[in-house]
C-alpha positions in Angstrom: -60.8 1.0 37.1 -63.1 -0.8 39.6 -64.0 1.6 42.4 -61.9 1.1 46.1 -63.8 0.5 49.7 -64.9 3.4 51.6 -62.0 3.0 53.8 -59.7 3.2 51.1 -60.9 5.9 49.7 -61.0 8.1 52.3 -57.6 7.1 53.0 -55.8 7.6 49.6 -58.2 10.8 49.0 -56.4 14.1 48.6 -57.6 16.0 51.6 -57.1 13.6 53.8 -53.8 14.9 55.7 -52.5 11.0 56.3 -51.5 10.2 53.2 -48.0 9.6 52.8 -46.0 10.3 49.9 -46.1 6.8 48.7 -49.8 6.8 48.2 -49.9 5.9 44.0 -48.2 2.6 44.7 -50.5 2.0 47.6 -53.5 2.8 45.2 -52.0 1.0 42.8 -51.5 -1.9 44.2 -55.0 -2.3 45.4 -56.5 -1.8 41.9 -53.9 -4.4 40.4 -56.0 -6.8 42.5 -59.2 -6.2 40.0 -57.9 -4.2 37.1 -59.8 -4.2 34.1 -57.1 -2.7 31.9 -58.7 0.8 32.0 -56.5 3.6 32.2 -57.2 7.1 34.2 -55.9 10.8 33.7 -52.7 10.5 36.2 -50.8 8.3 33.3 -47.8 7.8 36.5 -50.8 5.6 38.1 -51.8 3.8 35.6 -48.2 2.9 35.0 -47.7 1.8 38.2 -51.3 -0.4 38.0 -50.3 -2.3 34.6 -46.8 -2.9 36.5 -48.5 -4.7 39.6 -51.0 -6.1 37.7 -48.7 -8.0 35.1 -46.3 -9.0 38.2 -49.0 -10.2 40.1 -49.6 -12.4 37.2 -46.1 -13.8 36.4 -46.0 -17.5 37.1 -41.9 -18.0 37.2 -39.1 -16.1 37.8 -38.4 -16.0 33.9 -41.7 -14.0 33.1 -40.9 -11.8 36.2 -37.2 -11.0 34.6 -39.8 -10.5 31.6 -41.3 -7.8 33.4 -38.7 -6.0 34.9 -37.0 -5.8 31.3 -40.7 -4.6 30.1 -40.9 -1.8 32.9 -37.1 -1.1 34.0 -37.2 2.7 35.8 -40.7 1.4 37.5 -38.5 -1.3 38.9 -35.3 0.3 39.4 -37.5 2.5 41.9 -39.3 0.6 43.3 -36.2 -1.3 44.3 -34.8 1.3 45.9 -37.9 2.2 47.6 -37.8 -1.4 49.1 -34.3 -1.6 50.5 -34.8 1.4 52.4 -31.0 2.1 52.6 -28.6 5.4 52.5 -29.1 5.3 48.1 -32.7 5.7 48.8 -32.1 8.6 51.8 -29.9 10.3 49.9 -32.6 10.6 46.7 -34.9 11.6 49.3 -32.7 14.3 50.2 -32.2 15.4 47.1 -35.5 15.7 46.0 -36.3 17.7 49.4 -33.9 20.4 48.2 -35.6 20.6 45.2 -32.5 19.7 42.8 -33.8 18.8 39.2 -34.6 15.1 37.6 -31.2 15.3 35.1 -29.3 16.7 38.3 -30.0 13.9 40.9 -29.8 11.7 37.6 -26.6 12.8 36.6 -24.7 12.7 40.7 -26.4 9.6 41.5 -25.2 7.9 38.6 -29.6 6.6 37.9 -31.4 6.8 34.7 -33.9 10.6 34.6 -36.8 8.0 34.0 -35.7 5.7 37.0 -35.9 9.7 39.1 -38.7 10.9 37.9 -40.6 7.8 38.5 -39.6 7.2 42.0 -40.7 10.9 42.5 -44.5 10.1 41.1 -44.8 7.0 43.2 -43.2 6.7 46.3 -41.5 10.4 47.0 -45.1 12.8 45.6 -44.1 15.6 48.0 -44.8 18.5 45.9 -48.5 19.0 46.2 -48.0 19.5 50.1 -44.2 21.0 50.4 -46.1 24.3 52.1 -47.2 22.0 54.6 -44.6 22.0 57.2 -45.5 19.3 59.6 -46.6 17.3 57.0 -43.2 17.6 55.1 -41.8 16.8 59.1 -44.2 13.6 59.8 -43.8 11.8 55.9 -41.4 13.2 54.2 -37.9 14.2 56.9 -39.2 11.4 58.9 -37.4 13.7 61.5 -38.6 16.4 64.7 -38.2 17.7 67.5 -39.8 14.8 68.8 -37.1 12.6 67.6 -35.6 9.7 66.9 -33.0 10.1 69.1 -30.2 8.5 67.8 -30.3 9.8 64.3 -28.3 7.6 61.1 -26.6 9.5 58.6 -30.0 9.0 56.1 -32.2 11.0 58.6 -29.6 13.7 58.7 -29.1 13.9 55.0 -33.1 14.2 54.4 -32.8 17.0 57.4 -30.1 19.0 56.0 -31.4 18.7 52.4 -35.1 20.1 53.6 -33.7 23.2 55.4 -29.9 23.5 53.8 -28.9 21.8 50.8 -25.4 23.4 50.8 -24.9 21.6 54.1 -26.6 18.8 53.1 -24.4 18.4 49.9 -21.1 18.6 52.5 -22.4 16.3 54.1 -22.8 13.8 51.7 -19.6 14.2 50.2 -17.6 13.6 53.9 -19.6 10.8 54.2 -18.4 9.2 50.7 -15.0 10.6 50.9 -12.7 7.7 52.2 -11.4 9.1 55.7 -7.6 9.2 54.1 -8.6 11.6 51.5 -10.9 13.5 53.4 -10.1 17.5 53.9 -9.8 18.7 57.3 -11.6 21.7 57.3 -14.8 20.7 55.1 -14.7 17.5 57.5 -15.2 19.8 60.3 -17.7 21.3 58.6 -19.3 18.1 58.1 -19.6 17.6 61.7 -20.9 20.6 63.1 -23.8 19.8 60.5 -24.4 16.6 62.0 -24.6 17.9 65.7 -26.7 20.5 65.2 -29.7 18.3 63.5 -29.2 16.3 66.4 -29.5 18.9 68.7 -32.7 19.9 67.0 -34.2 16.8 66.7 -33.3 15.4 70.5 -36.0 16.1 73.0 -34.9 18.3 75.9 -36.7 16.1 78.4 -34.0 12.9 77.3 -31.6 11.8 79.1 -28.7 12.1 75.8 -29.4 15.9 75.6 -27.5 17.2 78.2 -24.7 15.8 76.7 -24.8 16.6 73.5 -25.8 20.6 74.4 -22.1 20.1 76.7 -20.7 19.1 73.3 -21.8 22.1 71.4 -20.8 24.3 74.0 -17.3 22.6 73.9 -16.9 22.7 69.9 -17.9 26.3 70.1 -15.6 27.2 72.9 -12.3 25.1 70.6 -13.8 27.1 67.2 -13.5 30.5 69.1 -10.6 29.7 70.1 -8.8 28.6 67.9 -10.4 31.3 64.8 -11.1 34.9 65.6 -14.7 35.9 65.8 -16.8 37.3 62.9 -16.4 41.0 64.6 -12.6 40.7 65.2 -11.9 39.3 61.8 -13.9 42.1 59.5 -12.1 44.7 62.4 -8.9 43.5 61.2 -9.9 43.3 57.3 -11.1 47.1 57.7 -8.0 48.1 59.6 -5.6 46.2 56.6 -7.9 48.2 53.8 -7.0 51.6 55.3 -3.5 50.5 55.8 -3.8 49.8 52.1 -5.1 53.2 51.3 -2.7 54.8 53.4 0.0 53.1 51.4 -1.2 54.4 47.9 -1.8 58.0 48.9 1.7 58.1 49.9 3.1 56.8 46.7 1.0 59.2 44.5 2.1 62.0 46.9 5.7 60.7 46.5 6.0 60.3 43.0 4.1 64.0 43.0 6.9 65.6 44.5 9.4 63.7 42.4 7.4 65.4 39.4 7.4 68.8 40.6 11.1 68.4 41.8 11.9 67.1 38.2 9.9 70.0 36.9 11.5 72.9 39.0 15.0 71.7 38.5 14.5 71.8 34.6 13.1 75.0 34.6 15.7 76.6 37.1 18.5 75.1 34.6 16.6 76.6 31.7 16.6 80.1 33.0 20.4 79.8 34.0 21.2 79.4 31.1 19.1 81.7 29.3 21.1 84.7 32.0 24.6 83.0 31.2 24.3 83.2 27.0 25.9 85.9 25.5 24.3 89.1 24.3 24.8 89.9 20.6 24.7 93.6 19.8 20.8 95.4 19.1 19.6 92.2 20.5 16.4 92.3 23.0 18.0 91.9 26.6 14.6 90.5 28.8 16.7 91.9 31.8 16.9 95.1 31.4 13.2 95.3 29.1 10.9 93.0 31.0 8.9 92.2 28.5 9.6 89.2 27.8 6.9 86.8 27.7 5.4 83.4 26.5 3.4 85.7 23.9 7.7 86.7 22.5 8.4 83.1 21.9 11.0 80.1 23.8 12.5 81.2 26.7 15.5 79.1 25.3 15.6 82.7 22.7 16.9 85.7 25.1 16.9 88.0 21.5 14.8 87.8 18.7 14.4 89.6 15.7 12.0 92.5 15.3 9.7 91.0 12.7 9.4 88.2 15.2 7.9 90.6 17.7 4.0 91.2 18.1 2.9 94.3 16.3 5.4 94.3 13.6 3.7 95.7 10.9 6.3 95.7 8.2 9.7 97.3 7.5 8.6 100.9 7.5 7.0 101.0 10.7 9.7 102.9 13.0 8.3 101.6 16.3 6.6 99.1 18.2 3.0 99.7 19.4 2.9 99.3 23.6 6.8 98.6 23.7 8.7 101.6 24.0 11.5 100.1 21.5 12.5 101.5 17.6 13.3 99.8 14.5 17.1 100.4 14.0 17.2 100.6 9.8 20.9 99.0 10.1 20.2 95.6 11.5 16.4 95.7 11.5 16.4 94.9 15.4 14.7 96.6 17.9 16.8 98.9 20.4 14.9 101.3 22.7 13.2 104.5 21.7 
């Protein structure tokens, strides 16, 4: 490639802090004018160089259709780039929140080589995205300086630099026929809008005042008509402990229906232990006390004497510990 005037290249070099996004196709169309057909290392320039270079060069309008069939994403972009119209914001926006190539490709309904090359040569932002006033001046387009009266584009490249949740909700209520549109992400929608214009309209102009009395009046209607943040997690905190309080008392209910069940079996079980009858030389737990879970069932009031602890066959006479005898008629035990 031929080498550019001194002017040029001092303003297309990289540390100068005026070059704008767009600067390949400004570069390359100044070396189409002279092009030798010698490529460099950035192969998105030398694409855009053959392209200007071999439209520069078409004699009719058939040999330009030739070239726009010969390099379609260069000019799909750089039609978009031209008519400077809410598709072209709205890619700009996009590529400010940092969504990927097959993302914007996919919602924006554009070929990933049409994105990617509209990126390289008119939307280079990358290389200076730390550079906030930069990003402010070329890139947003939009400040605290202004415009004033902002278009949807300048809020959609606003929102998708510093929110790209809003941004996207923005969008899509913008798109969304009014008819289908839902209230509440409409209202959304709006409060997005006024409060980039509030940032971007200078407090010494005459429209500020009243669009700060707007803002107050949206945010008087939202408080009014929604409770605040602190009442609404007061009243989520007071419905949790009413929650709790709920299912402690149904564990302590269904306890008590438990032990109830419990008692009531157990009292019924030793009734009728005390009302069966006595057969004769039977163990009577009454009048012994010794009964216990160590004996056997309390379901059992007697029991036979080999069933007893420390029965040690049928010539033992008595019962270690118990004070009771082996009677040699029945084989029960009676007392000593």
């Amino acid at each position: 490639m031929n080498s550019l005037s001194g002017t040029q290249q001092i303003s297309l070099a990289w540390h100068n802090p005026f070059r704008g996004p767009a600067w390949r196709w400004v570069l390359a169309s100044a070396l189409a004018e002279d092009w030798d057909g010698q490529a460099c290392a950035d192969e998105a320039l030398t694409l855009a160089t053959r392209y200007c270079w071999t439209l520069s060069h078409a004699k009719d309008g058939a040999e330009r259709t030739q070239v726009d069939q010969e390099f379609p994403d260069v000019t799909t972009a750089h039609r978009i780039f031209r008519k400077a119209g809410l598709l072209r914001d709205e890619l700009d926006a996009r590529l400010l929140a940092e969504q990927t190539t097959p993302m914007i490709a996919i919602v924006m309904n554009l070929a990933v080589g049409t994105v990617k090359t509209y990126a390289d040569l008119f939307f280079a932002i990358e290389e200076r995205r730390n550079a906030a006033d930069w990003m402010l001046l070329y890139a947003v387009r939009v400040g605290p300086w202004g415009p004033v009266d902002l278009d949807e584009g300048a809020v959609w490249r606003c929102l998708g630099w510093q929110c790209p949740a809003a941004m996207e909700c923005v969008i899509r209520d913008y798109q969304t026929p009014a008819a289908l549109r839902d209230p509440a992400a409409h209202a959304q929608a709006e409060q997005a809008r006024l409060l980039v214009r509030s940032v971007c309209t200078p407090l010494r102009h005459r429209s500020f005042r009243p669009l700060l009395r707007q803002m107050i009046n949206d945010t008087m209607n939202r408080a009014l008509a929604h409770p605040t943040v602190e009442l609404a997690q007061q009243m989520h905190h007071l419905e949790t402990c009413q929650m709790a309080t709920r299912r402690r008392n149904r564990r302590l209910r269904q306890t008590e229906q438990t032990a109830t069940t419990v008692l009531a079996r157990r009292e019924g079980e030793t009734m009728k232990a005390l009302a069966a009858p006595k057969r004769r030389g039977a163990l009577d737990v009454t009048q012994f006390g010794r009964w216990s879970d160590d004996l056997g069932d309390s379901q059992r009031p007697t029991l036979p004497l080999s069933d007893l602890p420390g029965w040690r066959g049928p010539g033992a006479a008595t019962l270690p510990g118990t004070g009771l005898s082996r009677d040699p008629a029945c084989g029960r035990a009676t007392p000593a």
